[in-house]
N, C-alpha and C positions, 0 to 999 in steps of 0.2 A: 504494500500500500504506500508505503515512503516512497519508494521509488517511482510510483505512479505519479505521485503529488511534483516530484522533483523535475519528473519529464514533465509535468503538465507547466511548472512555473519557469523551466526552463523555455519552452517554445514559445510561449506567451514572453519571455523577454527578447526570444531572438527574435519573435516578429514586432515587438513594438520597436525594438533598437538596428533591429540588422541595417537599414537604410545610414541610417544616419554613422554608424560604424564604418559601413562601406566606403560612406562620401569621404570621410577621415582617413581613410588608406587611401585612395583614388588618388586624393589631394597630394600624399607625400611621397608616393612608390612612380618609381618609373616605368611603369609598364602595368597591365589592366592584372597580368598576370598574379604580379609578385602584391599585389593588395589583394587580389581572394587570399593569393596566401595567407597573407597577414592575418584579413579578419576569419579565417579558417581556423588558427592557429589561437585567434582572439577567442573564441566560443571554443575550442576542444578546452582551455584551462577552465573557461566561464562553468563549462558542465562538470571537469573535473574537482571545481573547487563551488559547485553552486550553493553550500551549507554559509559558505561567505559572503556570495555576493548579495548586494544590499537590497530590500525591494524598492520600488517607485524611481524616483530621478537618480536619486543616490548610486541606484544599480548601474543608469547610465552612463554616472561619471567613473564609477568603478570601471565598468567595461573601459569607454577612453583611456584608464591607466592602465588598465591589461593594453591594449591594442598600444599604446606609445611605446609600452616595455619590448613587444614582442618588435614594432618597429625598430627599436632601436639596438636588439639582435640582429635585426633581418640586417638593416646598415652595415652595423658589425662586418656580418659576413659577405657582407657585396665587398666591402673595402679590404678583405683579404685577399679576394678575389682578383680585386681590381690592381692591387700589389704586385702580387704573382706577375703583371703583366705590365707594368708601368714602364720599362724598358723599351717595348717593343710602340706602345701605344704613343709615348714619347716621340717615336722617330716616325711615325706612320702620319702622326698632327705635323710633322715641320713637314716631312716631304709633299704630303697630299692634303692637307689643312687648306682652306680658302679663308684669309682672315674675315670676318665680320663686324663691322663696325656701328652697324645699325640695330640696336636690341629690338626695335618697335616697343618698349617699354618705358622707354625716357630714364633708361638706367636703374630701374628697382628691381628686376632681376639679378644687376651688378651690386647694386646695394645690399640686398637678401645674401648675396656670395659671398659679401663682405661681416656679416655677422659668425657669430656663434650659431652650431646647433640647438642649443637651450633658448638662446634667442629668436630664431626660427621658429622654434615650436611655441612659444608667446605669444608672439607676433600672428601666428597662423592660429593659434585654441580662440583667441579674442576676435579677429578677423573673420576665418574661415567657419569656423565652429559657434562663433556667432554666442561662446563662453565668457560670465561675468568675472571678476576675479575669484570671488567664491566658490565659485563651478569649477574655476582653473587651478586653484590651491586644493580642491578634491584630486582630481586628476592627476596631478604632480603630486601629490602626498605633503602638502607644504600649506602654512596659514595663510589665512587670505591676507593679512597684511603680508606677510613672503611674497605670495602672490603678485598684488598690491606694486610691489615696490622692484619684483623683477621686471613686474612690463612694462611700469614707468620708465626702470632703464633701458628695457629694450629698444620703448618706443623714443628716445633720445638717441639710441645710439642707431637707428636706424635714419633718423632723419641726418644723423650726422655723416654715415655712410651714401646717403642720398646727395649730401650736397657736393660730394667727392666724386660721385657718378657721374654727378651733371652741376657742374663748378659752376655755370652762368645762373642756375635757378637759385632764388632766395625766396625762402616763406616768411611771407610776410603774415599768414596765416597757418596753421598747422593741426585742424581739425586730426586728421589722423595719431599723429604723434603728440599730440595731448588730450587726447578725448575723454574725459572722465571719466571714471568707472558708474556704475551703476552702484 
């Protein structure tokens, strides 16, 4: 009978959250591929440890932390990978590389390149994930003033990266990079 209850509260979470998990891998993995993985790998723990996970929102932000951790293996092991061949990948960009000078971004792809990954993932829970700081200090295992006051700096240090992107732009306004928390 447990176990009945347990598949039953499990499926009922994977269909209220699997979308929104997905869009959160989509968003970080390079390939449509390697984000099933992710969130594959996000619900095998979810089921494995379901006596943990939280019910209602809470559960949601729990998943988000499962899913950042298992990304942030997955990375891991791309960046092993990508070692392994750095060598070769090197000489293949100088010989056959066409330089590109136009992002069509106005430099915030060059800016995002220029942060941290902690910073990234701030910058993207608040943004893309459309998360309060509270929501973001669940996620990250950290208080919301932690929270608080990483994305404060993140969102400074991105605008600072921004202006290094594109040296002629000056904000004179900066809705993004100070937009108050909720």
């Amino acid at each position: 009978m447990n176990e009945q209850h347990d598949q039953s509260r499990f499926e009922a979470v994977y269909r209220g959250t699997h979308e929104q998990i997905l869009g959160y891998a989509v968003r970080r993995c390079s390939s449509p591929e390697d984000a099933a993985d992710v969130v594959a790998e996000t619900y095998v723990i979810a089921w494995r440890r379901i006596a943990e996970l939280p019910d209602g929102d809470a559960g949601r932000l729990w998943l988000y932390g499962v899913a950042r951790r298992v990304l942030a293996n997955h990375r891991r092991g791309e960046r092993r990978r990508l070692t392994r061949h750095t060598e070769l990948t090197d000489e293949i960009e100088y010989l056959y590389a066409a330089p590109s000078h136009e992002s069509g971004h106005d430099g915030v792809d060059e800016a995002l390149g220029m942060l941290s990954d902690a910073d990234r993932e701030l910058l993207a829970l608040a943004l893309w994930e459309g998360l309060d700081p509270g929501e973001i200090a669940q996620v990250m295992d950290c208080s919301r003033n932690a929270a608080r006051i990483r994305l404060h700096r993140a969102r400074k240090r991105f605008a600072k990266a921004l202006e290094q992107a594109r040296p002629s732009a000056r904000f004179a306004s900066q809705p993004l990079v100070e937009k108050e928390a909720r």
